[in-house]
N, C-alpha and C positions, 0 to 999 in steps of 0.2 A: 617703928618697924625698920629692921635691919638685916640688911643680907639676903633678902627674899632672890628668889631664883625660880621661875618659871618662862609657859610660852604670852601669856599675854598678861599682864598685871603682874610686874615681878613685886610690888609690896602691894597691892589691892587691885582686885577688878571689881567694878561694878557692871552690872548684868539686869537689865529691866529689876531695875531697883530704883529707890529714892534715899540715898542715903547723905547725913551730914558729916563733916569732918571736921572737927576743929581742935585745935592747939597740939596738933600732931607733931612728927619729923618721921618723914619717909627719905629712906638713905641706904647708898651704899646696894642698893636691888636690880636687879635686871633683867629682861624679859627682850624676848621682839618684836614685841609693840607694847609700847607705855612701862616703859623699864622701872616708873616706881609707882604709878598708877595707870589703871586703863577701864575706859566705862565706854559702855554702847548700849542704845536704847535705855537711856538711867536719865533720872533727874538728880543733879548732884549739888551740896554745899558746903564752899570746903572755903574754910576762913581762919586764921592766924595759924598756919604750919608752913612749915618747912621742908622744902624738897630738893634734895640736894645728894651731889654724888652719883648717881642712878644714870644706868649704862642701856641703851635699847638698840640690840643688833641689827632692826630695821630703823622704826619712826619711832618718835618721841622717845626722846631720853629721859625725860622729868615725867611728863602724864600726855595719856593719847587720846581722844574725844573723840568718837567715831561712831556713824550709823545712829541718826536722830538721838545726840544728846543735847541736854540742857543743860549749860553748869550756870553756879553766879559765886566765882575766887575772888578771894580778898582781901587786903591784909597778911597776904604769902608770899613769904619769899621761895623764887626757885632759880638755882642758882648750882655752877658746875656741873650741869647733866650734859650729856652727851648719846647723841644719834647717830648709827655709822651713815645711816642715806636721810633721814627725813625729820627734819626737828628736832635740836638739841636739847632746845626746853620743853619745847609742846609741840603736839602733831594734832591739827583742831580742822574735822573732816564731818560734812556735814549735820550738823551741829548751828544752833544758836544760843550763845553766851555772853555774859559780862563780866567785866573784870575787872576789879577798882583796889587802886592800893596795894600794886604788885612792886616789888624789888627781882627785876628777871638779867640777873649777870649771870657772866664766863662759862656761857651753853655755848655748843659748839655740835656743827653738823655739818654734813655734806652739801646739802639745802635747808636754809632756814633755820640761822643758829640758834638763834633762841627761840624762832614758831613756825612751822611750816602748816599753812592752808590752804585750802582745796574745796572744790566740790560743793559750790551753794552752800557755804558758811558764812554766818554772819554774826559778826561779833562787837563789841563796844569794851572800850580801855581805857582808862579814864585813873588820875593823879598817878600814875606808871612809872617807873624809871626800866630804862632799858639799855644795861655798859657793859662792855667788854664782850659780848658774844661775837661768835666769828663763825664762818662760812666759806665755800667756796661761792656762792653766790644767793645774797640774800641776809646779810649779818644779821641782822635784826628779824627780819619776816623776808620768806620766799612765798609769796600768795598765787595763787592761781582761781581763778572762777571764784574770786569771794569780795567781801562784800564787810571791810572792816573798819571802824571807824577811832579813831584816836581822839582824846582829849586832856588838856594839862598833864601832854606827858614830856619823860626827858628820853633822848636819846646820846647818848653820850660814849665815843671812844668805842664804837662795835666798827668790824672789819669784815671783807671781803676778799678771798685773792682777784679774783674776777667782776663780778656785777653785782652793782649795789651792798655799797657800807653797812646799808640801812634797809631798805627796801630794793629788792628784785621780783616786777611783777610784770611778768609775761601773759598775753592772753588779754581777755573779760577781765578782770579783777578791778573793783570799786573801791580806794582807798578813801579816805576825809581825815585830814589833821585840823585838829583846833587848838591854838593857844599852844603850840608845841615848841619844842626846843630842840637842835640838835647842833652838838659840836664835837670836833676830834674823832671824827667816822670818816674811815679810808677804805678804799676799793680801787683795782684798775680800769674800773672805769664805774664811774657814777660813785662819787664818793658818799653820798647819800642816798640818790633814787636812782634806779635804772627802771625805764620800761619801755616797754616792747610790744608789738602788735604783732600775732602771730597767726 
């Protein structure tokens, strides 16, 4: 899927649906929210595709997960999207998902280059890599009210101008790293975690 252009799912929406996706490439599409995929109220599974290129004038530049979904991603790479305000790669708003065997580089947002979350989300990430995305605060994940747990992942060379390389989580928000790695993550302040009680 290529080129797509609309207001919310510029390459797919999903809409109280159940649907699966596999061995796709959503590219090059854009929308203002979920600039290559966007689902709400949907159970979704989307395993060995590609997402990449994909531009969202608000959230989520790669795919936006909003208003009770379920995904379980896998085996995707999502990589080069970009968000003008809210997640470069992904905008995941409440929502509970998994995600294992992701490749998520050079997304790039205002908040949350590669994910911005919110809103009684809860999630699980597991054999992950996560490089080169960048932010003005939040390289990696900008979290707010959520509740997301990391496992054998990599963090690797993601930036920040301001707060947190890696993690910027102001507010409630529950992180858990297990068996994680991060190196070559820069920020002015918090080269990898910044958080804040608000």
């Amino acid at each position: 899927i290529i080129n797509g252009f609309t207001e919310v799912g510029g390459g797919i929406l999903c809409e109280d649906s159940d649907p699966t996706i596999q061995n796709c490439r959503i590219s090059m599409c854009r929308a203002a929210t979920g600039g290559g995929i966007a689902a709400r109220f949907s159970n979704l599974n989307i395993s060995h595709c590609h997402i990449d290129n994909n531009f969202a004038d608000n959230d989520g530049g790669g795919l936006a997960l909003t208003k009770n979904c379920q995904a379980t991603i896998s085996n995707t790479t999502i990589e080069e999207n970009a968000g003008m305000l809210f997640g470069g790669g992904m905008y995941l708003k409440q929502d509970s998902s998994e995600f294992e065997s992701l490749a998520v580089r050079y997304n790039s947002a205002r908040f949350g280059g590669a994910m911005f979350s919110a809103s009684s989300l809860n999630a699980d990430f597991s054999n992950s890599i996560f490089e080169e995305n960048s932010a003005n605060s939040g390289g990696v994940v900008f979290s707010g009210t959520s509740h997301l747990v990391f496992t054998d992942c990599q963090f690797n060379t993601n930036s920040a101008n301001f707060f947190g390389g890696v993690v910027y989580a102001p507010g409630s928000s529950n992180l858990v790293f297990n068996g994680c790695n991060a190196s070559n993550n820069q920020a002015n302040e918090g080269a990898c975690f910044y958080t804040v009680k608000e």
